[in-house]
N, C-alpha and C positions, 0 to 999 in steps of 0.2 A: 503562536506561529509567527517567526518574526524574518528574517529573509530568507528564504526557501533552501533548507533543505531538510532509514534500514530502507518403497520407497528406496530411491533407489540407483542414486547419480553418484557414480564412485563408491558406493556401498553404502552410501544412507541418505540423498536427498528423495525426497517426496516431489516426483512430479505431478504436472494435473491435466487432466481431460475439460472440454471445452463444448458444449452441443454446439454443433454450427446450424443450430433452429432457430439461433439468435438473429435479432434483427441485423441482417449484411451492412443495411448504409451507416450504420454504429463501427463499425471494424475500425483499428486504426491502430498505427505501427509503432513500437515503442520509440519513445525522444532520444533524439543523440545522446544527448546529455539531462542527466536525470541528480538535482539538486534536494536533498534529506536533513528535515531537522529532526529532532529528535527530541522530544520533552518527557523526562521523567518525576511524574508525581508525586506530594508528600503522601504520606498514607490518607484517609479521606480527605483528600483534598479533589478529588476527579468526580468522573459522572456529571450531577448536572450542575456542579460549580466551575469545571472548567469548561463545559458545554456555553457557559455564559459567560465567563471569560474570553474564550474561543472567540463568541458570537462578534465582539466587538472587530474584531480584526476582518471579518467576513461582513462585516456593515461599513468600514470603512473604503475597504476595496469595491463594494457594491455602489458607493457615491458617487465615485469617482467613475464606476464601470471599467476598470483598470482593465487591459487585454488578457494580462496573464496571470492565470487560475490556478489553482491547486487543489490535491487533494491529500484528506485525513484519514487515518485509521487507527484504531485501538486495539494494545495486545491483549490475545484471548491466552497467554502462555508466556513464558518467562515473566522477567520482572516487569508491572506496570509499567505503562511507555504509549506515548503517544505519536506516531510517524506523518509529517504532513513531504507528497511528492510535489515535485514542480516540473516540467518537463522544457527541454530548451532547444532547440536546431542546434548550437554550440555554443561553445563557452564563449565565444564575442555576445551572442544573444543574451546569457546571462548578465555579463556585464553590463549589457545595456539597459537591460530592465533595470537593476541596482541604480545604475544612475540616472534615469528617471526618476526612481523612486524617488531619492536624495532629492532630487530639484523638484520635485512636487510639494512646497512646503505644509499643504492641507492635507495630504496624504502620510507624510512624513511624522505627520505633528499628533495623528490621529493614533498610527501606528505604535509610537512614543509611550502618547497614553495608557494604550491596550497592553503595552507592555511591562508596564508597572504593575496595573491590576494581575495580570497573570503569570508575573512573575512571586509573588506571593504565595501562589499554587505550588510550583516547582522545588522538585529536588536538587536536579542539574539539567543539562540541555547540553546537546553537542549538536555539529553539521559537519554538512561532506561533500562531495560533487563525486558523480560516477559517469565513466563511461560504455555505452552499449558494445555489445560483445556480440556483433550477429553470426559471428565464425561460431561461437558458442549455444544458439539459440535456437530453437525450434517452434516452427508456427507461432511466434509470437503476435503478430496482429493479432487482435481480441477485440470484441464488443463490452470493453469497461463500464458504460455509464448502466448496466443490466448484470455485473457481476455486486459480490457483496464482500468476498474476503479475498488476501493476496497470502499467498504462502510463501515464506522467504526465506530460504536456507544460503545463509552465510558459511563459504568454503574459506579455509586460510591455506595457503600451499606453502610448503617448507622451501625457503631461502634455496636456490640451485637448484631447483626440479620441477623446474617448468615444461621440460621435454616430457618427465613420465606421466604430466598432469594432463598436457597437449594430447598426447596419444592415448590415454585414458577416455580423455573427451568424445576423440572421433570413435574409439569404440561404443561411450553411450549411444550416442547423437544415432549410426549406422542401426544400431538396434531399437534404438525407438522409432525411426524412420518405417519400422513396420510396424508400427503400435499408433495408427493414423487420429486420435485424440487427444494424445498426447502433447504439447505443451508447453513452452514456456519461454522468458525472456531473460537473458544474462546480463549482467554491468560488469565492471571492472574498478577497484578504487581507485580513483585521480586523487584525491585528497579527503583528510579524516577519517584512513583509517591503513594501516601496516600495509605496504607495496604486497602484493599476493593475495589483495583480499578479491573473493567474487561470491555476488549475491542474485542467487536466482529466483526470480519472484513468478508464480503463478497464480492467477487469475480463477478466483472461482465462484461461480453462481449461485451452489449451496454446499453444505459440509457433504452431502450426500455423494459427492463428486471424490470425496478422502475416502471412502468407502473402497469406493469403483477404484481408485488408482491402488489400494492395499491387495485388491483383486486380481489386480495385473501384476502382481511377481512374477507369477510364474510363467505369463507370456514374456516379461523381458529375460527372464532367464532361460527360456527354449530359445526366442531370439539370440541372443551370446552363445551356448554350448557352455556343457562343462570347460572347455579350453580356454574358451573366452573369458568365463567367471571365473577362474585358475589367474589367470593374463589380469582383469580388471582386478582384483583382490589385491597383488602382486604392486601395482601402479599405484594405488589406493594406500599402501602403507607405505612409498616408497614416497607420493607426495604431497600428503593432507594431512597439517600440523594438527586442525584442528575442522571441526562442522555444526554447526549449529541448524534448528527448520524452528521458524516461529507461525503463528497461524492472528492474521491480523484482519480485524471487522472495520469494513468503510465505516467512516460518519460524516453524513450530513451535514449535521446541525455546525461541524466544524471545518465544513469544505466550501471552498469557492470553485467552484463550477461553472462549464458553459452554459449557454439560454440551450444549446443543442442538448447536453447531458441530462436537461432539466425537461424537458421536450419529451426526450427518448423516455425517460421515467418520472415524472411527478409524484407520483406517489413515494417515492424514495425520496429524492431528492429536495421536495417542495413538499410536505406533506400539510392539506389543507389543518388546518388548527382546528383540533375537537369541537362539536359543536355545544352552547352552553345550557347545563341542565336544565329542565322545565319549570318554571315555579313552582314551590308547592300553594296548593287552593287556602284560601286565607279564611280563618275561622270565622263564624259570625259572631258579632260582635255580642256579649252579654247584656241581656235586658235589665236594669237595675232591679232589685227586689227577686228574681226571680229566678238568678243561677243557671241562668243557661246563656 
């Protein structure tokens, strides 16, 4: 992790349902600006060799008590990859944290280190900076530090056809507006990746939740009307070069977290270290002469 930065939406995103059983004072609104690295692994080279590579960079920030946190997750789908988010009021706030960073030479120097070790690991690595898309979004506040995977389907729209992508939208958004569990949060790409990219990430507590949202076809499609899916279909090849949905498990052991996220869940976040086997009872000792 090195400076912070990846059914049924147009015809193939997987959106998600959310229980609002969740603890409320956890809720909280996606960041303006949302920075993505991206680490791709050699073949065994991940698990818990980069769990411990990882670890360094989350001991270094932890010294320090640095303000601003991040979080990891690992793909359960496409190629291995590892995603750490960082979230930021705006791109002045990023900049600012980066130069901090830079003039923290104890932090800087730590970071350095960690990144040698875990660069060892890797295949390749990219970053990106995105921005929130609320015209695009729905219910996205969430209760994260009590979810465990994010679903992320990356949209590419074809160069001039932003209009039938536009109107596409409002036609999802209007129909899921009656499908009240439903879900999610959009970005835009600012940088590191083709002008037209958008990646809509949803939040979920268990796979159990993919289930329930394959079960809702057929409500968003009584929702739209055949006229409507005629129209959305129509928009759908007119402006989506390409779409991708990947399905990504937080980690821990590779996140820097608030004291609050660690609070809300400990046992996730903080999980106390196994306790150590019993001894086994110690032989008596043998009598000379007598074998026993």
């Amino acid at each position: 992790m090195k400076r912070i930065t990846d059914v049924l939406l147009l015809g193939s995103l997987v959106v998600g349902s959310l229980g609002m059983a969740a603890a409320q004072e956890h809720t909280m609104s996606p960041p303006k600006v949302l920075t993505v690295t991206r680490e791709f692994v050699k073949p065994g080279k991940g698990g818990a060799m980069h769990d411990k590579a990882e670890s360094a960079f989350v001991q270094a920030y932890g010294r320090t008590k640095w303000p601003t946190h991040y979080l990891a997750m690992g793909s359960l789908s496409g190629k291995p990859r590892v995603l750490f988010f960082v979230g930021y009021d705006s791109f002045e706030a990023w900049e600012k944290d980066v130069n901090a960073t830079n003039k923290n030479a104890a932090l800087s120097g730590a970071l350095d280190r960690a990144s040698v070790a875990d660069g060892e690991l890797l295949d390749s690595m990219d970053q990106g900076a995105w921005a929130y898309r609320e015209d695009y979004s729905l219910r996205a506040p969430a209760d994260i530090p009590h979810m465990r995977y994010f679903d992320i389907a990356v949209f590419h729209v074809k160069p001039g056809h932003r209009k039938e992508w536009d109107d596409g939208m409002k036609m999802v958004l209007a129909a899921y507006e009656k499908l009240p569990e439903t879900r999610w949060a959009c970005y835009e790409a600012a940088y590191g990746a083709p002008q037209g990219t958008f990646a809509f990430i949803t939040p979920r507590k268990s796979a159990a939740e993919i289930d329930r949202d394959f079960a809702q076809d057929k409500q968003f499609m009584a929702a739209m009307g055949d006229d409507g899916m005629k129209k959305l279909e129509e928009l759908s090849a007119a402006s989506i070069e390409s779409s991708e949905t990947n399905l990504f498990a937080f980690n821990p052991k590779m996140s820097y977290v608030s004291d609050d996220w660690v609070k809300a869940d400990p046992d996730f976040w903080k999980p106390k270290p196994a306790a150590a086997p019993a001894a086994a009872p110690k032989k008596p000792a043998e009598k000379p002469g007598t074998g026993q």
